[in-house]
Structure formats: structure tokens, C-alpha cells
One Martini backbone bead per residue (centre of mass of N, CA, C, O) as a GRO file, in nm:
protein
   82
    1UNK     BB    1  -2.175   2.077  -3.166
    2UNK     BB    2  -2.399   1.884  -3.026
    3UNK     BB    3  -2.498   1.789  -2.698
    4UNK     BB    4  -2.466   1.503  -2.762
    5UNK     BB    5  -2.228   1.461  -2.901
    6UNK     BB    6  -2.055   1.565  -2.646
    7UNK     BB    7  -2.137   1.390  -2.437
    8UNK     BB    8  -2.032   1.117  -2.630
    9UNK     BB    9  -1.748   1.213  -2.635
   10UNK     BB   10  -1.688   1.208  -2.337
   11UNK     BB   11  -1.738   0.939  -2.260
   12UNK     BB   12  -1.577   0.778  -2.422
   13UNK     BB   13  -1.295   0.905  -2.307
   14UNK     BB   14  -1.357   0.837  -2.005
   15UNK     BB   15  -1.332   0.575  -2.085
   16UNK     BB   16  -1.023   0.539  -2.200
   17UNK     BB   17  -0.900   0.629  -1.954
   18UNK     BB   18  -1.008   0.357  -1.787
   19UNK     BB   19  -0.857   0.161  -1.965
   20UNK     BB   20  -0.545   0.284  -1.918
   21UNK     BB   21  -0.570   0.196  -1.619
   22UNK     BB   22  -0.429   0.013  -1.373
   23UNK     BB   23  -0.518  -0.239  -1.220
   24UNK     BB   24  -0.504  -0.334  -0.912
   25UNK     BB   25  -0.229  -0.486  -0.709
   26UNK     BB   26  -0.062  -0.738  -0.558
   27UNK     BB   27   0.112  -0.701  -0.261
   28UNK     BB   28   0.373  -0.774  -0.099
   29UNK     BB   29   0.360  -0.801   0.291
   30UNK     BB   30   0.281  -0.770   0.633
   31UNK     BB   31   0.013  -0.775   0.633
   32UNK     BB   32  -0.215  -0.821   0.897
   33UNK     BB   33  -0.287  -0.549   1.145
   34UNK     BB   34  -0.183  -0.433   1.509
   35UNK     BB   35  -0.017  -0.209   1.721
   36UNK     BB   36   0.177  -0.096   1.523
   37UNK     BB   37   0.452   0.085   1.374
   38UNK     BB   38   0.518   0.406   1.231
   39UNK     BB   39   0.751   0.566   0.955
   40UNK     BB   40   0.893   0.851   0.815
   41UNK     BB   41   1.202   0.849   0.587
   42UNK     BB   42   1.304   1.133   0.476
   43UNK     BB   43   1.610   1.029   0.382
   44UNK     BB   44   1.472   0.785   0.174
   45UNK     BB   45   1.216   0.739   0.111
   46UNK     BB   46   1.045   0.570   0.350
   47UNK     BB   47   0.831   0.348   0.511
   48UNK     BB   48   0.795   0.227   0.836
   49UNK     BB   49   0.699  -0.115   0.990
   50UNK     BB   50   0.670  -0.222   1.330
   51UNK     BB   51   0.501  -0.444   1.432
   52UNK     BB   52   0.264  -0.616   1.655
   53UNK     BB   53  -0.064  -0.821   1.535
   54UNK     BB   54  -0.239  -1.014   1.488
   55UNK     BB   55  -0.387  -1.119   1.765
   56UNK     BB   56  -0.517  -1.121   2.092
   57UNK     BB   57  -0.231  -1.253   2.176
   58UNK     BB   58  -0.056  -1.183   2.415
   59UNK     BB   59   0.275  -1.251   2.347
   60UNK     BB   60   0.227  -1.474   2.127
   61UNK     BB   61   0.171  -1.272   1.879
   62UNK     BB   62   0.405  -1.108   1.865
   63UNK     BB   63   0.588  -0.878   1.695
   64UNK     BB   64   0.934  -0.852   1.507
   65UNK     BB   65   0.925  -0.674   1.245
   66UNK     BB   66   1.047  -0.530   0.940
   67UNK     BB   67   0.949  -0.254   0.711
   68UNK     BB   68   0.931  -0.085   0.355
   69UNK     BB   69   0.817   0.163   0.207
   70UNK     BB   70   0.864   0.312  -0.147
   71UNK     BB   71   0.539   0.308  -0.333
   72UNK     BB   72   0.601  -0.018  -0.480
   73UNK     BB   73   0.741  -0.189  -0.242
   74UNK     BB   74   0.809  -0.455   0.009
   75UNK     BB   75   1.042  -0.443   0.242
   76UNK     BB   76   1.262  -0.685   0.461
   77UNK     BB   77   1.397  -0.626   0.745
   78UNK     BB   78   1.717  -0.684   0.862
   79UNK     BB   79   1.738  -0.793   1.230
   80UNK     BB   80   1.949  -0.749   1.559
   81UNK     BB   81   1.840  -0.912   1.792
   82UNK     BB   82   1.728  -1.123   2.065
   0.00000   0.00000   0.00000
């Protein structure tokens, strides 16, 4: 095979690779913050997000929701407060 040959034959497959690739997908969950705390829970294999804000207005905009990453999709955890 010369060498244009193999160049050619490179690129085809890395398109055909490129295209077999799922394009990112829009994933629902907790919106952007700042300020939130996180956590990775060993035994369940799934990382926590707690809290936060939206903006710069403590605490009128503090939030106090829980969430779970799973690796696959964002889960809303239901939380006993005051």
C-alpha cells in the first residue's frame, strides 16, 4: 500500500469512527450555581450535589435541594427539612 493509499484509508476510518460517536445530549438536573457542595458516595456509586445559589443574593436565593449523579442522569432527591 503507498503511502497516499494508507493516509487515505487512515482518514476514511477516523471519519467512520467520528461518526459512530454519539453527539453530547442536553441532560436535565440542577442548573448552573455556585457556592453548592459535592460528594462522592462510595457505596452507591453516585456523586451528591447539595445546595448552592443562583445569584449573588444571599440568602434570598439560597437554595437547599439535593441531587445524585449517577454517570447517566441527574436524580432529585427528596430531603426532610425545616
Amino acid at each position: 500500500m503507498t503511502s497516499s493509499r494508507l493516509v487515505v484509508a487512515a482518514l476514511v476510518g477516523w471519519l467512520l469512527v467520528g461518526a459512530l460517536v454519539a453527539a453530547p445530549q442536553f441532560v436535565q438536573g440542577p442548573g448552573e450555581r455556585y457556592a453548592h457542595s459535592m460528594a462522592y458516595d462510595s457505596q452507591r456509586d453516585v456523586v451528591v450535589l447539595f445546595g448552592g445559589n443562583r445569584t449573588h443574593q444571599w440568602p434570598q436565593a439560597a437554595l437547599a435541594d439535593t441531587w445524585e449523579w449517577d454517570g447517566l442522569q441527574w436524580t432529585q432527591v427528596s430531603t426532610n427539612g425545616p
